[in-house]
C-alpha positions as CSV (number, residue, x, y, z in Angstrom):
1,X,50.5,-113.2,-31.7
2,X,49.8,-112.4,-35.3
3,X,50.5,-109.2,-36.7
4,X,48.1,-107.0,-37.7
5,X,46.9,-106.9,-41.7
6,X,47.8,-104.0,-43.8
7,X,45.0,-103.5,-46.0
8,X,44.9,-100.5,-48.7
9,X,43.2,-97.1,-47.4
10,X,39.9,-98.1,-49.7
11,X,39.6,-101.7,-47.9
12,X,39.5,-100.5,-44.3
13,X,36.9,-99.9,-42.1
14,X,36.2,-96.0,-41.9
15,X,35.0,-94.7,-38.4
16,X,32.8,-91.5,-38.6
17,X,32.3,-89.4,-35.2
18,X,29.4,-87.9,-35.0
19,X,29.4,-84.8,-32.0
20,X,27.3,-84.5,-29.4
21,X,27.3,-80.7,-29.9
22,X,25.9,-80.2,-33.3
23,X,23.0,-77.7,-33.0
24,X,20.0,-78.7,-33.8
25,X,20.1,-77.0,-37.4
26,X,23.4,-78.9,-38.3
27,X,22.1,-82.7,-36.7
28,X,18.7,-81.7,-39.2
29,X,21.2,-81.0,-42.1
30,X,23.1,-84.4,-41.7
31,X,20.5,-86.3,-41.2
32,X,18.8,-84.7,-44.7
33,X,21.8,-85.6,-46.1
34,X,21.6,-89.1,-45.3
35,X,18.3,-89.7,-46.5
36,X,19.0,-87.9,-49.8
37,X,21.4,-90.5,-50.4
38,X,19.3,-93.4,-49.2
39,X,16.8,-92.6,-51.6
40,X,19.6,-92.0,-54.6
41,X,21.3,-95.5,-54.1
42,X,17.6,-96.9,-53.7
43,X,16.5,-95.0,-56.8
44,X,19.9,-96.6,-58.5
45,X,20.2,-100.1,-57.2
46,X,16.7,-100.8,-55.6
47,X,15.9,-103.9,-57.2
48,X,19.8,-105.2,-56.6
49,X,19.0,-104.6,-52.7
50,X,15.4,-105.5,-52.8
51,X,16.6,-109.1,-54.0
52,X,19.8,-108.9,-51.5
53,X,17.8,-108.3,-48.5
54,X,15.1,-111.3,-49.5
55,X,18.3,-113.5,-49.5
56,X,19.3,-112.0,-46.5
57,X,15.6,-112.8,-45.0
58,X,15.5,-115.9,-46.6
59,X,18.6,-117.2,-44.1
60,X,16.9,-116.0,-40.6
61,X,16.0,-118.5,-38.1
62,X,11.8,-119.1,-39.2
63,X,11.2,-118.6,-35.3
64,X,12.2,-115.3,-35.9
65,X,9.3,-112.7,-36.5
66,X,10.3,-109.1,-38.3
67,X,6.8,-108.4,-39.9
68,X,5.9,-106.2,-37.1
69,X,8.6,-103.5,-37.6
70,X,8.6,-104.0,-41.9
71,X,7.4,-100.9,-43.3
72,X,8.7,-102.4,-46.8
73,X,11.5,-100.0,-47.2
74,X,15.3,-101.8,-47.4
75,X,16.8,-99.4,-45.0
C-alpha cells in the first residue's frame, strides 16, 4: 500500500458539519449566509462561471435532458 499524500493545510479537502440541532433561527441565519455569498461571487465572477458551466454542459451525454430543472441561475 501507498502512503497517504501530505498536502499543505490550504490544498485539502475541508469537511464542514452541519448539526442537526440548530434552531430554526440559526439553520435561517446560515442558510442567509450562504446565499449572500452566492450572490457576491456571482456578482464578482458571473460571467467567468456562466462560460465554465456552458463548458461544463457542453461535455454531458446529448441523451441527457436538464432543461426541466434550469431556472438559469449557475448554482
Amino acid at each position: 500500500m501507498s502512503e497517504p499524500e501530505h498536502h499543505p493545510a490550504h490544498l485539502r479537502p475541508a469537511t464542514v458539519e452541519i448539526s442537526r440541532f440548530w434552531p430554526p433561527e440559526v439553520a435561517l441565519a446560515v442558510f442567509e449566509l450562504i446565499d449572500d455569498l452566492r450572490d457576491k461571487i456571482l456578482a464578482l465572477h458571473g460571467d467567468q462561471l456562466r462560460e465554465a458551466l456552458q463548458a461544463n454542459r457542453g461535455q454531458r451525454d446529448p441523451n441527457e435532458s436538464g432543461d426541466a430543472a434550469d431556472d438559469g441561475r449557475p448554482f
